[in-house]
C-alpha positions in Angstrom: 25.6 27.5 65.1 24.1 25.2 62.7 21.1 22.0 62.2 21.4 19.7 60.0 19.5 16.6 59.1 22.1 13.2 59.1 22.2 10.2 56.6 24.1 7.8 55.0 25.7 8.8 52.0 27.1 5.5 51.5 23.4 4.0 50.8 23.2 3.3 46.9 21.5 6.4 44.6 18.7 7.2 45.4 16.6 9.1 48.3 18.3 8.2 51.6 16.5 8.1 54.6 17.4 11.3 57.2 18.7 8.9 60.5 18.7 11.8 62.8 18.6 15.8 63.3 21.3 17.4 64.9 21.3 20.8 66.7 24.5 22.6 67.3 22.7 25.4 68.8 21.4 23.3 71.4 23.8 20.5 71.9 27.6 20.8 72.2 28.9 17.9 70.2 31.9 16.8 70.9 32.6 15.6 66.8 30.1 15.9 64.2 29.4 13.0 61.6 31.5 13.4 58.3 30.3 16.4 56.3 29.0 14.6 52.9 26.7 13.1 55.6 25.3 16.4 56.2 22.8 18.9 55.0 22.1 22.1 56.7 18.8 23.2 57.8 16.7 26.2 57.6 14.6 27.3 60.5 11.5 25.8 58.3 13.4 22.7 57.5 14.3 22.3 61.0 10.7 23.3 62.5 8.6 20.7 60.0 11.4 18.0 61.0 9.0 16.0 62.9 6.0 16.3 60.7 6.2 12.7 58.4 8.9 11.5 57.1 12.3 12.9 55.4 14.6 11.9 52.7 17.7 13.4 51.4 17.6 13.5 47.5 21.1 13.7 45.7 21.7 16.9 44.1 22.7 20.1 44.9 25.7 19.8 47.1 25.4 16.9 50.0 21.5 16.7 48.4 18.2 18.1 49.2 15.8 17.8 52.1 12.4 16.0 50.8 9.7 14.9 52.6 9.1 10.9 51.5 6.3 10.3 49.6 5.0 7.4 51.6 2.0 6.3 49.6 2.3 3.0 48.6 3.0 2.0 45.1 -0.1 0.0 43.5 -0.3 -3.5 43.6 0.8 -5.3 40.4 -1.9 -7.1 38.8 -1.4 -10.5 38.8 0.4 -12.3 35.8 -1.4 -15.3 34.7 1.3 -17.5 36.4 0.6 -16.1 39.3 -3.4 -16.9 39.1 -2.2 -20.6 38.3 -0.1 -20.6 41.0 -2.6 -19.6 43.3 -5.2 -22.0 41.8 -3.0 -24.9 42.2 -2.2 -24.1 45.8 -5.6 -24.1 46.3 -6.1 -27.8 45.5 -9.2 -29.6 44.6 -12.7 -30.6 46.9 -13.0 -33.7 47.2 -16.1 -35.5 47.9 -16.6 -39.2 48.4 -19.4 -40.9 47.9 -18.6 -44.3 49.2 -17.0 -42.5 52.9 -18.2 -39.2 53.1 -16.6 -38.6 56.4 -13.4 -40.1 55.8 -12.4 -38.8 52.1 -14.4 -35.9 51.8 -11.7 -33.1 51.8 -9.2 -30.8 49.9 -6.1 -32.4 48.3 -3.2 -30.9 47.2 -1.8 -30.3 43.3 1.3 -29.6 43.8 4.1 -31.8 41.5 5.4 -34.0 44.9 1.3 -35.2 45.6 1.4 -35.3 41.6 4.4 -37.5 41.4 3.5 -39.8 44.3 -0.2 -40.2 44.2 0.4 -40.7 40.0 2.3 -43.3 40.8 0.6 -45.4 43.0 -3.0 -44.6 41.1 -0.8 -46.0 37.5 0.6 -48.9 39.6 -2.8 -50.0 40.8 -4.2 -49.5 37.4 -2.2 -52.1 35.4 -2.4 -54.0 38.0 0.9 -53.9 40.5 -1.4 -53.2 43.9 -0.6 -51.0 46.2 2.2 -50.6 47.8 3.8 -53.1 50.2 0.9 -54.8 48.9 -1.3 -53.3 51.1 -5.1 -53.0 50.7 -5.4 -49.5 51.2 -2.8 -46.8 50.8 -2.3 -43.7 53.4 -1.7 -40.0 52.0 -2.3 -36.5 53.4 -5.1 -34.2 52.7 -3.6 -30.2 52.0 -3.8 -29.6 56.0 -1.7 -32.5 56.9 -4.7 -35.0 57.6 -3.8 -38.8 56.4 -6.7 -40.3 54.6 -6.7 -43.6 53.4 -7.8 -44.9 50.2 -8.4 -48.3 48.5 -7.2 -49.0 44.9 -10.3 -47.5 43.0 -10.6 -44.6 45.8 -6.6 -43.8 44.9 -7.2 -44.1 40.4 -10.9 -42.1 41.1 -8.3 -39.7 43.0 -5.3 -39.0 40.6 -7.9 -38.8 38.2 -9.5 -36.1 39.2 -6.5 -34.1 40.0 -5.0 -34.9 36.6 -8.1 -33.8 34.7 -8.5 -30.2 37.4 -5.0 -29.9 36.3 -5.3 -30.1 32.7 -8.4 -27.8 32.6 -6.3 -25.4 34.3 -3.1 -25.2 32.9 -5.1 -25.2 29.7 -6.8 -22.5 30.3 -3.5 -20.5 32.2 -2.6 -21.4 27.8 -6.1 -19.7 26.5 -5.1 -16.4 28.7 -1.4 -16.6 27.9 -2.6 -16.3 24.2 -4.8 -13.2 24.3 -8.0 -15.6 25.1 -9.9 -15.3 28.6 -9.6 -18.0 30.6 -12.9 -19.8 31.8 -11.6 -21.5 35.3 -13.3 -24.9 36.0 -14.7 -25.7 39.0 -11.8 -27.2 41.7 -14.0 -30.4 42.6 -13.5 -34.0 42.3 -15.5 -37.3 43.0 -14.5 -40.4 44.5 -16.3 -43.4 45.0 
């Protein structure tokens, strides 16, 4: 009678996790899995079984018993488009000084607030209004939160984030170059 660790030996190369142990001394199958899914055991294989875990390596015959190595791989430093990324998600601090408690808050940099919030802020600045010609114009805060600006607030706005946005991407350039980016500060002013 025989033990034998199972797997799938239809998984792509590689290790192959063991799925389960079978004991022919102990059991009385009534059919076995296909042989190629098969390795047999020693008594050592088969007594360590259940200390960590096991993989079946491709090689000699059906492959080899291994214990996985399960330490996990290191964490790839982050590539410069990733720290942009991040920096952009994080948005900009804004702080009103006209209405503290209404405006003061983080706003998002992301290209849909960039596209919408651009274009209102360039429509008020030549002179168009706002839209609907409405006096003040309602748009979200990163968590969701509308906030309402007037003409100057919106320009003072899209301002800011243009010129936060500049400063980084320009920098994201510097580091992409073999330079080391100096990060500005993610704050605006409004009135």
């Amino acid at each position: 009678m025989t033990r034998y660790a199972y797997f799938d030996n239809e998984l792509p190369e590689g290790p192959r996790p063991v799925i389960g142990w079978i004991d022919t001394e102990a059991v009385a199958y009534p059919s076995l899995p296909a042989a190629e899914n098969l390795v047999e055991l020693t008594d050592e294989q088969w007594d360590a079984r259940l200390n960590g875990r096991w993989v079946i390596v491709p090689g000699v015959g059906n492959g080899v018993l291994t214990q996985a190595d399960d330490t996990p791989p290191p964490t790839p430093e982050p590539t410069i488009d990733d720290v942009l990324a991040a920096k952009i998600a994080d948005g900009i601090a804004i702080t009103s000084f006209g209405d503290p408690e209404a405006l003061s808050c983080t706003m998002a940099l992301d290209a849909v607030t960039m596209e919408q919030i651009g274009s209102v802020a360039r429509d008020a600045a030549s002179g168009m209004g706002l839209p609907a010609g409405s006096p003040v114009f309602v748009y979200p805060d990163i968590n969701g939160q509308p906030r309402v600006f007037t003409e100057a607030r919106i320009i003072a706005l899209y301002r800011a984030q243009r010129d936060l946005l500049y400063g980084l991407n320009t920098q994201a350039a510097i580091d992409r170059h073999g330079g080391t980016a100096a990060w500005p500060e993610q704050i605006g002013t409004i009135p």
